[in-house]
N, C-alpha and C positions, 0 to 999 in steps of 0.2 A: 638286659633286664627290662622288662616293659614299663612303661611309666606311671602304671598303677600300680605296681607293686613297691616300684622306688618311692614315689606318697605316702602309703601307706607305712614302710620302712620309715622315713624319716619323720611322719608322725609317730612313731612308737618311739623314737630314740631322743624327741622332744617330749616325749610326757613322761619317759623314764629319766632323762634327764633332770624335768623338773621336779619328780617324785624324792630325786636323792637331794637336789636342793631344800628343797621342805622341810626334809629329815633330818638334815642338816643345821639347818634354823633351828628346829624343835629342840635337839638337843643341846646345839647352845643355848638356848633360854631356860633349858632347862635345872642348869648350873648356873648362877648368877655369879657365885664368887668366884669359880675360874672365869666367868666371863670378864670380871673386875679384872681380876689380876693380871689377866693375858692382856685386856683393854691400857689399863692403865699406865702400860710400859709405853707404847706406841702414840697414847694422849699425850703423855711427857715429851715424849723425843718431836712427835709432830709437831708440837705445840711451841717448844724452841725453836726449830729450823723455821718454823712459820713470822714467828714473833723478831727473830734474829734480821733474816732478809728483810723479812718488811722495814723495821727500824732503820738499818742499811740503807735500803733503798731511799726511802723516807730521807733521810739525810741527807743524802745527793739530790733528792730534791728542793729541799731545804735551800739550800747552797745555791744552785740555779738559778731559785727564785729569789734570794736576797740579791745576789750579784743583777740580775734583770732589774731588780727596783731600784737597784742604783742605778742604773743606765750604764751597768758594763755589760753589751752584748755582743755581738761578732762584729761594730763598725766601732770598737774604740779595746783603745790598750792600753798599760800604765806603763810610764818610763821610769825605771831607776835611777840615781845617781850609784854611781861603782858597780864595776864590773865583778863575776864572780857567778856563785850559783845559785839558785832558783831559790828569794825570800831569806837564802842565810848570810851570811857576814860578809861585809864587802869585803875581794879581792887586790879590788885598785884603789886608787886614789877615787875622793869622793865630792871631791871640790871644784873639779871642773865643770860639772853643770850651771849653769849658771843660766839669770834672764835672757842673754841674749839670743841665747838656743832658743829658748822659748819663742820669742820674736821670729826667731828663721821658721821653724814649727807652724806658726800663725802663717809665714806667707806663702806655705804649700798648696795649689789651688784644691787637692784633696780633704785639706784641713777645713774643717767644721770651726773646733774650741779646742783651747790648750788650757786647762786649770792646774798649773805648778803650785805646789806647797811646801810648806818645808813645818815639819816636826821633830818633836823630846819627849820624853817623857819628865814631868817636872815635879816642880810642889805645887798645889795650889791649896791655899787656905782661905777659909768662912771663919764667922763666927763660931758655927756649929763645931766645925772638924776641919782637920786635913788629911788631904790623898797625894797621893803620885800619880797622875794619869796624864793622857795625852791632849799633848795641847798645840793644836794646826794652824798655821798660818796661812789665810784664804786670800784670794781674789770674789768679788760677787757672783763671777760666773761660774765658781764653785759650786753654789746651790742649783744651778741650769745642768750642768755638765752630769753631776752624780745624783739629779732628782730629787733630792735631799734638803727639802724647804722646812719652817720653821710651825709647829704648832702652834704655839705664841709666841706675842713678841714681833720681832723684827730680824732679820739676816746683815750681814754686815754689808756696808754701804759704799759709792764710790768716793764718796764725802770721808768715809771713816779712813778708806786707802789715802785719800789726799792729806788726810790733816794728823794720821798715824794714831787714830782714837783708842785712848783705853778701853774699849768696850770686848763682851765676850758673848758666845752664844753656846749655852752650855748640852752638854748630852741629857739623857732623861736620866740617866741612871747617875750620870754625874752630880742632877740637881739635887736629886734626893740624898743624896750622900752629903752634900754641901751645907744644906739649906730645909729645913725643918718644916717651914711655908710656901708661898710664893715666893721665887726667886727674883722675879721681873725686879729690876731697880735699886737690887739689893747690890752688896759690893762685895768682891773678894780679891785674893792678891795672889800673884804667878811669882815666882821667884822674888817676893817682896814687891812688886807694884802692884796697885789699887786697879782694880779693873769694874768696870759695873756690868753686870748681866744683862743684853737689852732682848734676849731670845733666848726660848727651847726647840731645840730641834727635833723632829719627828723620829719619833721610834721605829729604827731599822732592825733590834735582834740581834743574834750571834752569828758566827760563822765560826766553826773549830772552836779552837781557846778565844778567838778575837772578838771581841765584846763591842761591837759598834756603837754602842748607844754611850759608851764612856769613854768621852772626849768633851775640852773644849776647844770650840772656835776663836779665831782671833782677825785682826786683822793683818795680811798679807806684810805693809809696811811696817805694823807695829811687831808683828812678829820677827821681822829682818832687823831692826836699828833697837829695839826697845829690851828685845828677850832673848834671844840666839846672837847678834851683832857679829852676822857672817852674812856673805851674799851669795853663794851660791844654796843650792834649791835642793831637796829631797827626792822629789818624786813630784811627774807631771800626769796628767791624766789626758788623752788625745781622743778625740773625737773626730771619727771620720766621716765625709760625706756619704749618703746613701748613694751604692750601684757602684764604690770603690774598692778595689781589686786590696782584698786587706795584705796578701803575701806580697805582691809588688810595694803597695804602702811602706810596708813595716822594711821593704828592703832599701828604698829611697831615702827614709828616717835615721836606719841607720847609717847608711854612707853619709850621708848629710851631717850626721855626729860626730862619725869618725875624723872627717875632714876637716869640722869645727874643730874638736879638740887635737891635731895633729898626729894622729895616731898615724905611725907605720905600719906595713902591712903583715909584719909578724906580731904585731903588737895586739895584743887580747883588749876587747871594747871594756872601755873604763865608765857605761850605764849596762840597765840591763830593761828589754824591753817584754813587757808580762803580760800574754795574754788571758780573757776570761778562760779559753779550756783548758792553760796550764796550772791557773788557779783551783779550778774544778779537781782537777787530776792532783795536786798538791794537799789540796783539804780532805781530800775522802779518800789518799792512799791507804792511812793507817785505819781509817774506818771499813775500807775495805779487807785489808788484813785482819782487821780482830773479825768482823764477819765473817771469814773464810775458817778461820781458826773455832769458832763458835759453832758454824755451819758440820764441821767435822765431829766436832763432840756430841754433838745433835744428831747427825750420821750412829756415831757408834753408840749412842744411847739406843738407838735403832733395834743395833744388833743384840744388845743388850736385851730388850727387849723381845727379839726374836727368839733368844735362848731360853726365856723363862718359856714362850708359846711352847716354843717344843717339847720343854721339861715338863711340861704340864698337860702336854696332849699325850706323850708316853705315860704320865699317871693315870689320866682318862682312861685309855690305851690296855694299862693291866688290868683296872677296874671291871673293864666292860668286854675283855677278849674273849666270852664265852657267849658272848652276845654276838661278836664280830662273827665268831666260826660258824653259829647258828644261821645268821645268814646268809652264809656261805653254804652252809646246807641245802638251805630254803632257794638255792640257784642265785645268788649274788655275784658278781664278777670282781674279778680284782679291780677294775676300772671303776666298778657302784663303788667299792671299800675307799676308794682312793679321791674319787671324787668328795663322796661324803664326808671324808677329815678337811680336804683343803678347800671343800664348802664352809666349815666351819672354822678354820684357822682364816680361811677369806670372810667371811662375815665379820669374826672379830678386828681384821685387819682394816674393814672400809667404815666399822664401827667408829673403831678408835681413832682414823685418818679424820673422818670427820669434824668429831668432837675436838680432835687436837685443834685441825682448822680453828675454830669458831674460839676455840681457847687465847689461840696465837691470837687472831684480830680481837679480841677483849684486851691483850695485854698489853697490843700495839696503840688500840684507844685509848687506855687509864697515860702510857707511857708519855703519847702525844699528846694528852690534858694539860700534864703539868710540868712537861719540855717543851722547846722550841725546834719542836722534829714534828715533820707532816707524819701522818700515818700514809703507809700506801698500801691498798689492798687489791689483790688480784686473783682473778678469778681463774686465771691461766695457772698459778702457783697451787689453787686449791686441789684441779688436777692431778700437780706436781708432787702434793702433798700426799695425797691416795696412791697415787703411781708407788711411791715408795713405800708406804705401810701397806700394800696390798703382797709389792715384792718380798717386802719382811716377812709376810705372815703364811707367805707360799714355800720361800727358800726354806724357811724352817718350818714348816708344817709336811713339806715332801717326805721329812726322814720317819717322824710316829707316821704317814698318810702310806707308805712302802710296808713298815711293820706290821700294819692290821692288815694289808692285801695279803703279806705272807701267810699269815697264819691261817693254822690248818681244822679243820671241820674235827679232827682228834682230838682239840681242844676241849671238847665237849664231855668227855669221857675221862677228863683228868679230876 
């Protein structure tokens, strides 16, 4: 075929093409309320799945970025006392950690800082009120190690470790709870001793259920002889040198445990060592589960909506089948008949993707206003988001868009 004629061909088959899109248009707007109705199934279901991931995602980043401002990033891990599984009940014995480990710790030339604590959950009472919250027994180097300096106030001291000071440094969330004013100087009691507030700590947020900002500080000695009156230790926090091989590290750490504590070699390690992606992967398992599960139901509202498009294009469909056969008269093709419907089941379909889009990030906004969840919005997902309402509104718009190519020009005569 010569190459003017194939031009010519493929301009005609691009202006008839664009002729039945037009048509197409027109007649969807020319219905509003099945435009509504068909739209509005697909604004829904988009508007979930969009709202759902985002929040999701959001979360996990959330999480990242809390854990990064404490200064847990890939050169430092937390050590357990007791062996067992990841953040639940110890397995072992929970009393062999102790300072000295700590000390051996400090003399690894890969070691940075070692900041050991040891926590309870207790009573602490003000004048105001009393709570149960968590109450930590620090080293100074606490506030260096986990970033975690003091708004006002002061942090605890090496003065306050030498002389075992009643002083505390309370969470934001803890003060308000305690203390009706300024807390600075005010006094309250841990298990019946007088402690005085000489600091608030910076506001760090949530993580899962875990409320960081409600805690107080103590001091490291006072918390050992004064409130718990045990010597072994909770939980250490390890900071490693920058440019240190963390898998080697963490393998040298633990031998070096094992050995401290005389563990045999069938014997299962009595700490457990945590790092920031198994926390990651721990906090956002279950958020990713209801996600997924959310994600599905968003899916089938999908379909859902797909059924109404097609219940609705077959009503079109009887309405207007004398219309369809007409132009079929008038030299239409099965392919014009066919395009024409899944022009407009497509139009409604990138309609309603859209608008879902822009729904879901409105919902994602108001949600991240007044939670502690980032929004995260992407523009790759908005795609993602079309991609499927466009498949919706194809998959079920093919069965009425087949009906009206069959039908026949005799239609006419009924």
């Amino acid at each position: 075929m010569p190459a003017k004629s194939r031009s010519y061909e493929m301009a005609g088959l691009s202006s008839r093409l664009w002729w039945v899109l037009r048509e197409s248009l027109k007649e969807l707007w020319s219905s509003k309320l099945n435009l509504f109705f068909m739209a509005f199934g697909l604004v829904v279901g988009v508007a979930a799945m969009t709202s759902i991931y985002s929040l999701g995602k959001g979360a996990e980043i959330t999480i990242v970025h809390i854990l990064e401002n404490l200064n847990f990033g890939a050169n430092s891990f937390l050590i357990l006392s007791g062996g067992g599984k990841f953040f639940g009940p110890a397995a072992t014995r929970r009393d062999r950690f102790k300072m000295p480990d700590i000390y051996a710790l400090k003399r690894l030339d890969f070691v940075q800082e070692v900041s050991p604590v040891m926590v309870g959950i207790l009573k602490v009472s003000s004048a105001k009120d009393a709570v149960s919250t968590r109450v930590v027994g620090v080293f100074p180097v606490y506030e260096r190690v986990n970033n975690w300096g003091v708004s006002r106030g002061r942090f605890i001291t090496n003065r306050d470790i030498a002389v075992k000071s009643k002083v505390c440094v309370l969470g934001v969330e803890t003060a308000k709870k305690l203390f009706a004013g300024d807390p600075l100087g005010k006094r309250l009691r841990i298990n019946g001793v007088a402690f005085e507030v000489v600091g608030i700590l910076e506001k760090k947020g949530v993580i899962g259920s875990y409320r960081l900002d409600d805690r107080v500080i103590v001091p490291f000695t006072t918390a050992r002889y004064r409130i718990f009156n045990r010597d072994w230790i909770d939980a250490a926090k390890v900071l490693l040198r920058r440019g240190t091989d963390f898998k080697a590290a963490e393998r040298v750490i633990e031998e070096l445990l094992r050995k401290r504590h005389h563990l045999l070699p069938n014997e299962v390690n009595d700490f457990r060592i945590i790092t920031p992606e198994q926390i990651v992967a721990f906090l956002t398992k279950a958020t990713r589960t209801i996600t997924a599960l959310l994600l599905v139901v968003s899916l089938i509202t999908l379909v859902v909506s797909g059924v109404i498009i097609m219940n609705i294009m077959y009503a079109v469909l009887e309405e207007k089948k004398k219309i369809v056969a007409l132009r079929k008269a008038y030299g239409a093709t099965n392919s014009d008949i066919v395009l024409h419907y899944l022009g407009i089941t497509g139009g409604v379909s990138l309609l309603g993707g859209s608008l879902g889009y822009l729904l879901g990030c409105g919902i994602v906004f108001l949600v991240s206003s007044f939670a502690p969840v980032e929004g995260y919005y992407s523009l790759a997902f908005l795609f993602v988001s079309l991609f499927f309402a466009l498949l919706t509104g194809v998959l079920f718009g093919v069965f009425p868009a087949r009906a009206a190519a069959n039908l026949s020009p005799a239609e006419l005569l009924r």
